[in-house]
C-alpha positions in Angstrom: 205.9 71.2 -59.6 206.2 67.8 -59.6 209.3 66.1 -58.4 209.4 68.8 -56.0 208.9 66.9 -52.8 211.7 64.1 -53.5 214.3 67.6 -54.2 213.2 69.8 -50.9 213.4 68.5 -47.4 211.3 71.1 -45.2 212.8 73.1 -42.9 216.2 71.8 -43.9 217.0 71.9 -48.0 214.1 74.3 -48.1 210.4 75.2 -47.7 207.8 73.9 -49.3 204.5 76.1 -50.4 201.4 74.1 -51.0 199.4 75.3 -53.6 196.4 74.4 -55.7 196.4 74.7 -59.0 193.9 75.1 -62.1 194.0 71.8 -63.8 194.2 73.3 -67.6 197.0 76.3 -69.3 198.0 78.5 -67.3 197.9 75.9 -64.1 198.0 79.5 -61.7 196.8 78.9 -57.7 193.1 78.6 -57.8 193.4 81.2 -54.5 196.1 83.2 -55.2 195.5 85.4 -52.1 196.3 82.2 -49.9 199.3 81.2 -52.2 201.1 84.4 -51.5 200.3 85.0 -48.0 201.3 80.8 -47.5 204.6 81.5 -49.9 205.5 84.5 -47.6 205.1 82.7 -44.3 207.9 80.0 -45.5 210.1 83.4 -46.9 210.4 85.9 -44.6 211.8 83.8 -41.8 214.8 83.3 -44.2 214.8 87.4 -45.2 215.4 87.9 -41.2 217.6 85.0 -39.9 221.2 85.0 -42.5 222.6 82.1 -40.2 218.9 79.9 -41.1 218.9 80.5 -44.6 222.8 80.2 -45.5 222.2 76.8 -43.3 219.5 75.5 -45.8 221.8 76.3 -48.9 224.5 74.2 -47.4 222.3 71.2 -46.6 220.7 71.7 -50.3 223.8 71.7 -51.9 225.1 68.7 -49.7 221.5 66.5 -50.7 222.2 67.9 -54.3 225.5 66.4 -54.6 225.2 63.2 -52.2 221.4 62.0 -54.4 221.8 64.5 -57.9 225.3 64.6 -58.8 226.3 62.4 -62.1 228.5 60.1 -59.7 225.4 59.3 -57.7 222.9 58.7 -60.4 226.0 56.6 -61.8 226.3 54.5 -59.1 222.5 54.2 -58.9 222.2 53.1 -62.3 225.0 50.4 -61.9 223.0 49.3 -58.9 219.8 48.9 -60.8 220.9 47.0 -63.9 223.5 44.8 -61.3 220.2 44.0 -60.1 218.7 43.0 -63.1 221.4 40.9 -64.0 221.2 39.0 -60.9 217.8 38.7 -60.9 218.4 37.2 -64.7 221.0 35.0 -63.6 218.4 33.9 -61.1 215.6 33.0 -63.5 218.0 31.2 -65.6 219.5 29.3 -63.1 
């Protein structure tokens, strides 16, 4: 889905499954076969190894707060217009 790859770091937030889709409504894989057999290579390792997976939910929560909380999109956002402003100031100058 998109947005996907900017959330997930792979192999340390979480995994992530390529997959082809159909271009129109329903958007399912076009090879569904390969989607599941791909989506349950990335899962199982996690369904065997607690200490790997419990490891990946700590990192994705840390990456969740640090670049997604409302602080950090806060600060972003003061970040962005400050630099509008100067950049305005600039022009005007």
């Amino acid at each position: 889905v998109g947005g996907i790859k900017e959330v997930v770091r792979e192999g340390e937030t979480g995994c992530l499954v390529p997959v082809e889709r159909q271009q129109v409504s329903p958007f399912e894989p076009v090879h569904p076969e390969r989607f599941s057999e791909d989506l349950a290579r990335k899962i199982n390792p996690l369904m065997k190894d607690k200490w790997l997976a419990d490891k990946m939910v700590k990192a994705g929560r840390q990456r969740a707060i640090k670049a997604f909380s409302w602080s950090a999109i806060a600060q972003r956002t003061r970040t962005l217009y400050e630099s509008v402003l100067e950049t305005k100031h600039a022009y005007i100058s």
